[in-house]
LOMARPA-60942 format. One record per residue: x, y negated, z negated of N, C-alpha, C in turn. Coordinates in steps of 0.001 Angstrom, whole numbers, padded with zeros to 6 digits, always signed. Atoms other than C-alpha are relative to their C-alpha. Last residue first. Example, Ala and Ser with C-alpha at 12.3 -4.5 7.8 and 13.67 -1.06 7.14 Angstrom:
// residues 2
-000820+001190+000060+013670+001060-007140-000770-001090-000730 +000890+001190+000000+012300+004500-007800+000900-001200+000000 
//
This chain:
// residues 350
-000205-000693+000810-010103+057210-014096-000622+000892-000302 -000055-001167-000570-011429+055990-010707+000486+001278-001235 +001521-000351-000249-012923+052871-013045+000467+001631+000919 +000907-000487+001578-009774+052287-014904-000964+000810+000535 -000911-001398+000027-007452+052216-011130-000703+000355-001428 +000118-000981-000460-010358+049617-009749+000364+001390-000590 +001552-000313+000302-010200+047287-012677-000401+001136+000611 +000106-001092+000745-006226+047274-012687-001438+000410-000481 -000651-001843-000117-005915+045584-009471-000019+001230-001143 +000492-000384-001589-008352+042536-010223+000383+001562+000090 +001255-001026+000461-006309+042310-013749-001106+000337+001074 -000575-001599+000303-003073+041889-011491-001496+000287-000749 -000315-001020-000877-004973+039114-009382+000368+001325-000665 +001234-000630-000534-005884+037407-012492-000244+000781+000975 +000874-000830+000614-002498+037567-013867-001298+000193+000248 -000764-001578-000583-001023+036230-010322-000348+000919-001464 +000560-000653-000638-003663+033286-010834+000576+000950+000255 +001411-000407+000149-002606+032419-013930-000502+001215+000751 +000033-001140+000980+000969+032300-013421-001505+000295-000292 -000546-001307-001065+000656+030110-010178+000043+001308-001252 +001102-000318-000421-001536+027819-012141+000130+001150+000745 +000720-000548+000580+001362+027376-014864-001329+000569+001440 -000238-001506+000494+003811+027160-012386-000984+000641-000648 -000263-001037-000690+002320+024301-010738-000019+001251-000518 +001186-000695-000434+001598+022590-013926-000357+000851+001113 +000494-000367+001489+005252+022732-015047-001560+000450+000535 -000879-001067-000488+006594+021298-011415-000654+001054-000951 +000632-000383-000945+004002+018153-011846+000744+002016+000279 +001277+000134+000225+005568+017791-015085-000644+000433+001075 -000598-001075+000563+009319+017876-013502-001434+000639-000721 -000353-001102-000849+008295+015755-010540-000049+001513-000924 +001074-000403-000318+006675+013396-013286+000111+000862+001083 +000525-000494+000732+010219+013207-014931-001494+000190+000004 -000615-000978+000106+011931+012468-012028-000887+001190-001076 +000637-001191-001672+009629+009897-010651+000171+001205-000512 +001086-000350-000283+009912+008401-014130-000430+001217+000828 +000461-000763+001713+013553+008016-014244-001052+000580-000179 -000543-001464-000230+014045+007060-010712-000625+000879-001245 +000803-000762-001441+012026+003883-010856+000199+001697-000283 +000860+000201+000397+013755+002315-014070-001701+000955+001018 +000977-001139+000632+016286+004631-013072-001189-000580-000941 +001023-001061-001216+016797+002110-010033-000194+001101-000994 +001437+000239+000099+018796+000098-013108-000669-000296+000844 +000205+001538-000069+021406+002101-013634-001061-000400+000302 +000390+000972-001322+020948+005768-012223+000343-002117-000027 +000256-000607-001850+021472+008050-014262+000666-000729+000855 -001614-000916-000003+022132+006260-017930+000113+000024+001037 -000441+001067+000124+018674+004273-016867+001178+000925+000035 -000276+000822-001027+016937+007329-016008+001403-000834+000291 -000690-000978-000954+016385+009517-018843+000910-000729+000684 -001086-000460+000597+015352+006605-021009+001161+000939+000384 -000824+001363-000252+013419+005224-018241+001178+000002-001002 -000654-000152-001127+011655+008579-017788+001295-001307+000184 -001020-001004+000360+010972+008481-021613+000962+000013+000952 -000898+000559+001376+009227+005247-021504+001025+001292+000186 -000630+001267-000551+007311+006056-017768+001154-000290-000948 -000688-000644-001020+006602+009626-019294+000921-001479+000706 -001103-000978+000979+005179+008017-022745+000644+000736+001232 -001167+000634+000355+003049+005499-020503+001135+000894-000646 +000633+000049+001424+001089+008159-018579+001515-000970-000251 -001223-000924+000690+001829+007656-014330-000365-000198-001512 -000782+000820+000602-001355+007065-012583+000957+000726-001065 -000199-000567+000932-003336+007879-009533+000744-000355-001034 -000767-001365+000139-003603+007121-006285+000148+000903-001304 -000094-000175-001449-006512+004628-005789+000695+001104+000263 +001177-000577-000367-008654+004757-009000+000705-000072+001667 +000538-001436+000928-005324+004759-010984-001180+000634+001024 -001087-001330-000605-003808+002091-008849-000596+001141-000282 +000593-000317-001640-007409-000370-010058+001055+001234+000951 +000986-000623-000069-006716+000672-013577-000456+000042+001733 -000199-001104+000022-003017-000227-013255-001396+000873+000149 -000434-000132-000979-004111-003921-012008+000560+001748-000042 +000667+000342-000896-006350-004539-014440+000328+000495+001306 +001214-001153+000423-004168-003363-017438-001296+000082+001336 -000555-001493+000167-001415-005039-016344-001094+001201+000314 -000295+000231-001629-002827-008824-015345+000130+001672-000061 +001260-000425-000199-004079-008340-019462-000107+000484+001650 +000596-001561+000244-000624-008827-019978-001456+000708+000447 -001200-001001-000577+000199-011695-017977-000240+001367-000498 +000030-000365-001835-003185-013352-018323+000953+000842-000063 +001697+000036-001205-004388-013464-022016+000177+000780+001082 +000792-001096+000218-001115-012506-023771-001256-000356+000453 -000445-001375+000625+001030-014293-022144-000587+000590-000009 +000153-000710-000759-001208-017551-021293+000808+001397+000592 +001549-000367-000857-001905-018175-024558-000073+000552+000948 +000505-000938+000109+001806-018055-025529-001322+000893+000059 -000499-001266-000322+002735-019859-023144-000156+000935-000896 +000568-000258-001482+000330-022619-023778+000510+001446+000180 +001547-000047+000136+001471-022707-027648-000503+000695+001107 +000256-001182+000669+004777-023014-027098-000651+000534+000380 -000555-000844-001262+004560-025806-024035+000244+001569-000903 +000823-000337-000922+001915-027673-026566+000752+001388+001460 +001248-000883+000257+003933-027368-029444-000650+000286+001178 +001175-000063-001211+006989-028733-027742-000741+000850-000455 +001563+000741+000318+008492-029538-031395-001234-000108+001312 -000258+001674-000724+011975-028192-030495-000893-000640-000031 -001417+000530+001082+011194-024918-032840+000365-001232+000388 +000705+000751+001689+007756-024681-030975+001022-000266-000636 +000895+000968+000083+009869-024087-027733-000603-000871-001326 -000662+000856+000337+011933-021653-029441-000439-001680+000667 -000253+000380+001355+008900-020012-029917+001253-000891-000329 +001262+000744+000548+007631-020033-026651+000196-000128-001594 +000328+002048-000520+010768-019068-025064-000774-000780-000476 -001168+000541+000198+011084-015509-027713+000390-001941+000492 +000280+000301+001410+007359-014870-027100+001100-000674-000409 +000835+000940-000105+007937-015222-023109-000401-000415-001331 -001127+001407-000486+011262-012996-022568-001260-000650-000602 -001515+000174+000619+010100-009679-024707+000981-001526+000414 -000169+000873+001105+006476-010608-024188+001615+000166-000412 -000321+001179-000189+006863-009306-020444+000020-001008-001492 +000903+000640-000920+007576-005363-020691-000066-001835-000304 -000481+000856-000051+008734-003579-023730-000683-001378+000548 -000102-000090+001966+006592-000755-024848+000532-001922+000548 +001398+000451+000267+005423-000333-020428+000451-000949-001636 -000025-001046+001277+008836-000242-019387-001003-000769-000372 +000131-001382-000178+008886-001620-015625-000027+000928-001278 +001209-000440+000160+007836-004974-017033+000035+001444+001113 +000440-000418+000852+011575-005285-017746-001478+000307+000063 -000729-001352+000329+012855-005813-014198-000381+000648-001188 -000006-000963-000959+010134-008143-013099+000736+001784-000479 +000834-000681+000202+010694-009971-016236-000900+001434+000960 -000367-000809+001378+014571-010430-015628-001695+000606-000478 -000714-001351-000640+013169-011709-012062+000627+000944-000859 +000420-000894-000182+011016-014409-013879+000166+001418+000788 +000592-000790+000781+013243-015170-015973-000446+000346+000310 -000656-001252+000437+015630-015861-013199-000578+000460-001023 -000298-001700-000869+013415-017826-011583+000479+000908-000445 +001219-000939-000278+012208-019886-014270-000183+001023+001187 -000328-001470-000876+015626-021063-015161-001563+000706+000181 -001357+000091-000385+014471-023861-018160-000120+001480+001030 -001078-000775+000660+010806-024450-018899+001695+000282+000689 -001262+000964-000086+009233-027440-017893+000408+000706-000456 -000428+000131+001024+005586-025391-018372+001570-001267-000595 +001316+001006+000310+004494-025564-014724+000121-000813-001358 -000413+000889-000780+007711-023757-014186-000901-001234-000278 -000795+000638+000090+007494-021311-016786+000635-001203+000574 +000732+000630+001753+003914-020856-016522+001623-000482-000115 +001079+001203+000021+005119-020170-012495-000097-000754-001438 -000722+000988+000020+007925-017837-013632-000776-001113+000635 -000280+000373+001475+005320-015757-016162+001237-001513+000751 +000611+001144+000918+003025-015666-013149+000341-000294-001249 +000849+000985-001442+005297-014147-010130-000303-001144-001601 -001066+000638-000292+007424-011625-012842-000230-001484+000024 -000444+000533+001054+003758-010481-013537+001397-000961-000599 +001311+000927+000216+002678-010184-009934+000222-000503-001454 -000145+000656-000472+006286-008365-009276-001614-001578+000197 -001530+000276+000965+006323-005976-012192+000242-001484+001233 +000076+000440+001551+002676-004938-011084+001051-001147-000710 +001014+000923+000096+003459-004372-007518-000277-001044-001039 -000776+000593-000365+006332-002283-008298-000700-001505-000006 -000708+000766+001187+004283-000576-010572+000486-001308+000643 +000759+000340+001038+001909+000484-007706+000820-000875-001162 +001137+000929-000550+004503+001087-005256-000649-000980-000852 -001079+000636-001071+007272+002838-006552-001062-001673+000183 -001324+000861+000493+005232+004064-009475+000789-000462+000818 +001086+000162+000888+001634+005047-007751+001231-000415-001028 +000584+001577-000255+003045+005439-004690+000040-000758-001165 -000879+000718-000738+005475+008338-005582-000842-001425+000102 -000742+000556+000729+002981+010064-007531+001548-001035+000009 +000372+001026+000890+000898+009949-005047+000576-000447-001766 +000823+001020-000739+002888+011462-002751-000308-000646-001138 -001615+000545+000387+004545+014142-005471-000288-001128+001107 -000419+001193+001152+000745+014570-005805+001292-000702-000419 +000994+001670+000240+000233+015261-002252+000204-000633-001339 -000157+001084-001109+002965+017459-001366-000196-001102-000703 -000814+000327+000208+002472+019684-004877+000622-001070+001115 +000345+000835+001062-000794+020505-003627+001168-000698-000916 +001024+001144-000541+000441+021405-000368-000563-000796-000819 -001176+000982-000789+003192+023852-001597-000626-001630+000647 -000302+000227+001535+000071+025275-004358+001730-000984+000895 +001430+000813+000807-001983+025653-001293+000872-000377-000470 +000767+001004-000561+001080+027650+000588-000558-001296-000317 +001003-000903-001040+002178+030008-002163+000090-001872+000565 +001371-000689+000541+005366+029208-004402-001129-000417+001207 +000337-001381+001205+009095+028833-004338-001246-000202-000091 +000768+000209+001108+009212+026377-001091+000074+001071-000993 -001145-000235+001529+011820+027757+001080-000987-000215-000725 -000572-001506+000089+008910+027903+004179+000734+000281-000921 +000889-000788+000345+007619+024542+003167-000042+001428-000079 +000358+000405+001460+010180+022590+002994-001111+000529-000129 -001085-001103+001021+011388+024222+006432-000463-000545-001525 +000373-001532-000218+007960+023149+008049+001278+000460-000627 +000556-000587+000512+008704+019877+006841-000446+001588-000041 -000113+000545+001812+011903+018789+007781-001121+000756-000427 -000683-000948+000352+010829+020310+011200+000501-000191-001473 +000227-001802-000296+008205+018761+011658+000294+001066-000769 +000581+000104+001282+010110+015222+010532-001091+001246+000258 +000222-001334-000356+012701+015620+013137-001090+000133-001580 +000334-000272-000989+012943+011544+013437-000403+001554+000188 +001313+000657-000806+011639+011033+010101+000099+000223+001341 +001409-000278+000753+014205+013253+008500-001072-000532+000732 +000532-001462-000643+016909+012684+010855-000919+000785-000864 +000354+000560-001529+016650+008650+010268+000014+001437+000662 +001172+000332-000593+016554+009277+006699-000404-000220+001358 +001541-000592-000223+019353+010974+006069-001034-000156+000160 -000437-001062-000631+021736+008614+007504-000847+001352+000041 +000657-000133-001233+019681+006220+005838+000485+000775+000845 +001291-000517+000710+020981+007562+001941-000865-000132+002297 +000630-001242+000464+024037+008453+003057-001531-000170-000051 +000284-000462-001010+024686+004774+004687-000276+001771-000371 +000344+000384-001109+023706+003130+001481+000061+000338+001585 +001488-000518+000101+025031+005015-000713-000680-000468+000720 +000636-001802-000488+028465+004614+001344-001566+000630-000802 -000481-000567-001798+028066+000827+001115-000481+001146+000304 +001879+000219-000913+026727+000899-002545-000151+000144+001386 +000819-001216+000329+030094+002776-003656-001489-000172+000472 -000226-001382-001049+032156+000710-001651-000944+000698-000811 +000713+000550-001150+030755-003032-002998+000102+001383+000966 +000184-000896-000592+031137-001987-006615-000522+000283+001465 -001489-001081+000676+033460-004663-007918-000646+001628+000657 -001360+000355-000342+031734-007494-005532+000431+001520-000854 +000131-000194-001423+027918-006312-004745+001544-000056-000059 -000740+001429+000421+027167-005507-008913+000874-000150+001955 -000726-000095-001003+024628-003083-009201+000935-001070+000516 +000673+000610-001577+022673-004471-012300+001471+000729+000856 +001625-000876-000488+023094-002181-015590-000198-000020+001715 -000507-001189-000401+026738-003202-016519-000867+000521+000883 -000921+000129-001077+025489-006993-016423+000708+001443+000511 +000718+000619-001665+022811-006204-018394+001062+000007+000860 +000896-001474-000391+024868-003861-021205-000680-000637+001655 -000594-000944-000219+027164-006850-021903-000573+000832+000945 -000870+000332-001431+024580-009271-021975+001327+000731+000743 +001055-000282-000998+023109-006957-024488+000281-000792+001115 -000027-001121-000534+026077-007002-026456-000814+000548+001110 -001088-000532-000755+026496-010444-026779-000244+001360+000811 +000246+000863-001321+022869-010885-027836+001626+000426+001068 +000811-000381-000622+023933-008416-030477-001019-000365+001357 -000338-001427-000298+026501-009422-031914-000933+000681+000962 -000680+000421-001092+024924-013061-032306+000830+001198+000759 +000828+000528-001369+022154-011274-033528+000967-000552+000573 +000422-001255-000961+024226-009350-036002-000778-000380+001488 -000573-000978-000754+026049-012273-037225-000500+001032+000736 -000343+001146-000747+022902-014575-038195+000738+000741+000763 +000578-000208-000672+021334-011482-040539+000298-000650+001599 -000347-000796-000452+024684-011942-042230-001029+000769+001147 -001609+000072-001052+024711-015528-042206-000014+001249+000179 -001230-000140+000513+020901-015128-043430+001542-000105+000631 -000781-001271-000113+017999-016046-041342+001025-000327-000492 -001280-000091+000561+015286-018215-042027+000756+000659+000019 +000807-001638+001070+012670-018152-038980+001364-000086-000737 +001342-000556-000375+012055-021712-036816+000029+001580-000940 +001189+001650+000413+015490-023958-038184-001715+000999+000332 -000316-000022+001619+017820-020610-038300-001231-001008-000250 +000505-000839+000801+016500-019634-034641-000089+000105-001720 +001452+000196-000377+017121-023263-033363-000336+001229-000615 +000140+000808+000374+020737-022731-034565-001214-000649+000138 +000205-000804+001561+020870-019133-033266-000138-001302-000521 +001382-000860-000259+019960-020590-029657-000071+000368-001741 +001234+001148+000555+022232-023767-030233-001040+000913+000159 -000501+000298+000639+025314-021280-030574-001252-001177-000492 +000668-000943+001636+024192-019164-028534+000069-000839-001074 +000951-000127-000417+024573-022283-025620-000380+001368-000822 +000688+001205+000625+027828-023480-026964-001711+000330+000063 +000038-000694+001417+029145-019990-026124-000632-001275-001017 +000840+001561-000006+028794-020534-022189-000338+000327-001911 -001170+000976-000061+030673-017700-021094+000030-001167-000761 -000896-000585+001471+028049-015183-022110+001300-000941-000100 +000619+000223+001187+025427-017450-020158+001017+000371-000871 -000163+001597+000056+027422-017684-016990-000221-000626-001302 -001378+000015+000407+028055-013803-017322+000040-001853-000148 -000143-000716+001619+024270-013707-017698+001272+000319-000007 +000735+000618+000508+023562-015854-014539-000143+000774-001612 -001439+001067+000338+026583-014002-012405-001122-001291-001145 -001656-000327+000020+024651-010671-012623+000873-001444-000519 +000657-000756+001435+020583-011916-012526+001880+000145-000595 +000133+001317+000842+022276-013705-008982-000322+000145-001478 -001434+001129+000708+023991-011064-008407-000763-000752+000266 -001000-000949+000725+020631-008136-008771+001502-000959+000036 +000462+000323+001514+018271-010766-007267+000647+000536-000831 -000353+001351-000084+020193-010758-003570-000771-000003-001925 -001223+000568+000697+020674-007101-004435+000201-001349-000272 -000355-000756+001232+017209-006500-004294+001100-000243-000535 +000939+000840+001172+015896-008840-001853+000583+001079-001086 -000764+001470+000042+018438-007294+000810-000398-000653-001273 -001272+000550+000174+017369-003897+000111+000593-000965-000100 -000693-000318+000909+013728-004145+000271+000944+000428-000628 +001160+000019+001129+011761-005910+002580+000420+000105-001047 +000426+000933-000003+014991-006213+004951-001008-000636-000950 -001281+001013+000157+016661-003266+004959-000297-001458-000291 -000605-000183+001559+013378-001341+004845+001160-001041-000695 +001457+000717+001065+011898-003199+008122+000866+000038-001687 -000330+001249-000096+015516-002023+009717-000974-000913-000829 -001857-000105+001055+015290+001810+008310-000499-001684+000637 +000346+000267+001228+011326+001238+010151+001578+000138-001001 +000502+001679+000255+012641-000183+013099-000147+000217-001181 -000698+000991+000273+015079+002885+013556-000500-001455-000451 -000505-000028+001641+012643+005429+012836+001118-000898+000001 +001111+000444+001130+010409+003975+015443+000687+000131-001419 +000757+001535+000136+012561+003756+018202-000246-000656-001309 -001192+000772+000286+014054+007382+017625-000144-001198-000575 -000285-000213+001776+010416+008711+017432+001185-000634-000249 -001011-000911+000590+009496+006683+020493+000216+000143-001029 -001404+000824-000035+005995+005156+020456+001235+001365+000106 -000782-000441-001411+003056+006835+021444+001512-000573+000068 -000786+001170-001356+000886+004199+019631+000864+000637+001210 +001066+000714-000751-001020+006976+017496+000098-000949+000847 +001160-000678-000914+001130+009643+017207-000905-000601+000210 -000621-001183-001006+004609+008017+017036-001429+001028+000273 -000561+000432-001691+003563+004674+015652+000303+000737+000759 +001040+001373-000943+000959+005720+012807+000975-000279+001299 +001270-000820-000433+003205+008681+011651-000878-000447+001163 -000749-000656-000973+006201+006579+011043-001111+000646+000817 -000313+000285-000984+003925+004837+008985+000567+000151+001378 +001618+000565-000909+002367+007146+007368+000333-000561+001156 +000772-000868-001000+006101+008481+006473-001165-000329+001193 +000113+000624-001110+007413+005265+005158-000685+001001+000840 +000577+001339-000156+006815+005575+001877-000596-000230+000942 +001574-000089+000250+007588+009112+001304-000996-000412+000427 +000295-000914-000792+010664+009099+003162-001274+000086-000583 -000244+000671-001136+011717+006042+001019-000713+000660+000772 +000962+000590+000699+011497+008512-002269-000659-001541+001563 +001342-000332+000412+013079+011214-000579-001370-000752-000475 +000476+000069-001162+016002+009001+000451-001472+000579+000094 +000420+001046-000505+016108+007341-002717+000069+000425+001198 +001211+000094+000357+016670+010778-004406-000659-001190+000646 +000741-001209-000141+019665+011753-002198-001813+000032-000043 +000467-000149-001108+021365+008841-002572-001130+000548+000506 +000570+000886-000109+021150+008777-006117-000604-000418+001456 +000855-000449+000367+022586+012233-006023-001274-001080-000106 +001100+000287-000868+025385+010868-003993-001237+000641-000299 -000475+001612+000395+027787+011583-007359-000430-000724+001002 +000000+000311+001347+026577+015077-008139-000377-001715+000090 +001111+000766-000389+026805+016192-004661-000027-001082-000962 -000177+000447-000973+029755+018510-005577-000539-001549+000342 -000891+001325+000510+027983+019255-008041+000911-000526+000131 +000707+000855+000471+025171+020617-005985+001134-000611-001076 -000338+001145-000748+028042+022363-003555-001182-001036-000890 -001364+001252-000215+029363+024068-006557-000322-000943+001055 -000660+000743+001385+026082+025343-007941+001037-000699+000712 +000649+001360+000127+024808+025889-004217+000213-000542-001113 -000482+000886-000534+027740+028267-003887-000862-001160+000033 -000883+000596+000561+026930+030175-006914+000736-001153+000821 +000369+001004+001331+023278+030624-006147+001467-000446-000202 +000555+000986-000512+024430+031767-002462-000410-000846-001317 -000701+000890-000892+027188+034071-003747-000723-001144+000711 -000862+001027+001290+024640+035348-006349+000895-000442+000514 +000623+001014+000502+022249+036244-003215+000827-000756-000959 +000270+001670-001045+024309+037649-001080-000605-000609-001181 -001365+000372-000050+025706+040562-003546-000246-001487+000550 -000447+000681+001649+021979+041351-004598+001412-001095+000124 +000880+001201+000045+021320+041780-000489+000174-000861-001474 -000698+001331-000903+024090+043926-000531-000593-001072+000155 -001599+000361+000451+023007+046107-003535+000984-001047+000860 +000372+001380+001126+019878+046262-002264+000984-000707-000164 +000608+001395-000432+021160+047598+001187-000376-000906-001292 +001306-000523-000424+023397+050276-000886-001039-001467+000523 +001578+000193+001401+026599+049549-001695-000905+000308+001622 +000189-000778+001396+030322+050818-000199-001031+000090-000565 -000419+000769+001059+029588+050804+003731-000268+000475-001628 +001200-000070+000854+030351+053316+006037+000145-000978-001172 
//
């Protein structure tokens, strides 16, 4: 005969199951990046997957292997290939000490700055080449840790999409809350997925596009790699593309190219920014849109996290957690309107 009472055994299971998912979630801790880039991937590619296995008839195997191979290709390769070159192009720079050396010396001749105002910027340029180079994924010193994130992360993806049913029908049965409210939480963690993966991505790569054109058109120096440093910064709304293009255009004017100043800074703030606002309004009316103060915060979150995929991550995370918030609230509503429902009858038989 046993010692407890069915609750009492069911109580017993349960805090052995919360305490073992504590240890195996930190456990996890350190493929957590994995984890989230498979979800976020799995989002992407779903439709697609969708489109070739119920409307072409394709094999599911087939299909989830082309699309992991599409991915690898669209957007892994192009990522790191811009992540060391960005890498060995700001250790080239910090090496290269003749080259601050005529940046703060063009900055003393265009805005007066003190020797001690002088030190901190050179301190401080340092440091931030520092920080960049920590930021970017780096293919030589961390070439095992991207490896195995890299096969974690498609490892799960290829039995996600191929048993993708079943993936879902269990993410829906655990779900903590009703049906509807599991379905409405689908779609906007969908479109909130597009709508910064996608959508931004878009953005950060059309603005990248036409600041390293103006720079090219312009005779400016490295216009690829600025414009792939702007890519990466016009994921933070505050920041975004005047942080490289005001700075070039002024030391421009300091070398007397008024006209290559000048231009760039016309076409800055005309086109490149204005490109923003145009192009987020049209996402907005397609999926929807992330608020800047969540994007800024999420990237504060993030970045630590994740390096710099929590320009992405950061966000997501913190509009998962928002989206999670209004859930609850609607689910608390409606289970007080249900209870006052039930206590109308038991007044009135009073």
């Amino acid at each position: 005969m046993s010692l407890f009472t069915h609750k009492q055994r069911n109580n017993i299971n349960l805090v052995i199951i919360v305490a073992l998912g504590c240890l195996i979630a930190y456990s996890i801790q350190g493929i957590f990046g994995s984890i989230l880039s498979t979800l976020v991937l799995f989002t992407i590619l779903r439709p697609a997957y969708i489109y070739l296995v119920e409307e072409k008839k394709w094999n599911k195997r087939l299909s989830a292997l082309l699309l992991l191979f599409t991915s690898v290709i669209v957007l892994i390769l192009p990522f790191y290939a811009l992540s060391t070159m960005v890498i060995e192009k700001i250790a080239e720079l910090q090496s290269d000490h003749i080259y601050f050396k005529n940046l703060l010396f063009k900055l003393k001749h265009l805005i007066p700055l003190n020797s001690d105002f002088q030190n901190l910027v050179e301190e401080g340029l340092k440091k931030a080449g520092t920080w960049a180079t920590e930021l970017f994924p780096s293919l030589i010193s961390g070439a095992f840790n991207i490896i195995l994130g890299l096969i974690i992360m498609y490892f799960l993806l290829y039995f996600m999409l191929v048993e993708r049913e079943t993936f879902e029908a269990s993410l829906l049965k655990y779900a903590p809350f009703r049906e509807q409210n599991a379905y409405r939480f689908a779609e906007e963690m969908r479109n909130t997925t597009y709508s910064n993966v996608l959508g931004q991505g878009l953005i950060t790569i059309v603005q990248g596009s036409l600041l390293s054109l103006a720079f090219y058109v312009l005779g400016y120096s490295d216009p690829l790699f600025w414009g792939v440093i702007t890519m990466f910064i016009s994921f933070v709304p505050i920041l975004g593309p005047p942080v490289i293009f005001v700075p070039a255009a002024l030391l421009q004017l300091a070398n007397g190219n008024n006209f290559a100043g000048w231009a760039m800074l016309i076409f800055g703030f005309v086109v490149i920014i204005n490109i923003d606002n145009v192009l987020r309004f049209i996402i907005a009316k397609k999926v929807g849109n992330i608020h800047p103060i969540i994007t800024v915060i999420g990237v504060v979150i993030g970045v630590p996290l994740f390096g710099i995929l929590g320009l992405v991550f950061g966000p997501l995370l913190l509009s998962y957690f928002v989206l999670l918030i209004k859930i609850y609230e609607n689910s608390a509503l409606a289970a007080e309107r249900l209870e006052r429902i039930k206590t109308i009858p038991e007044e009135e038989s009073l």
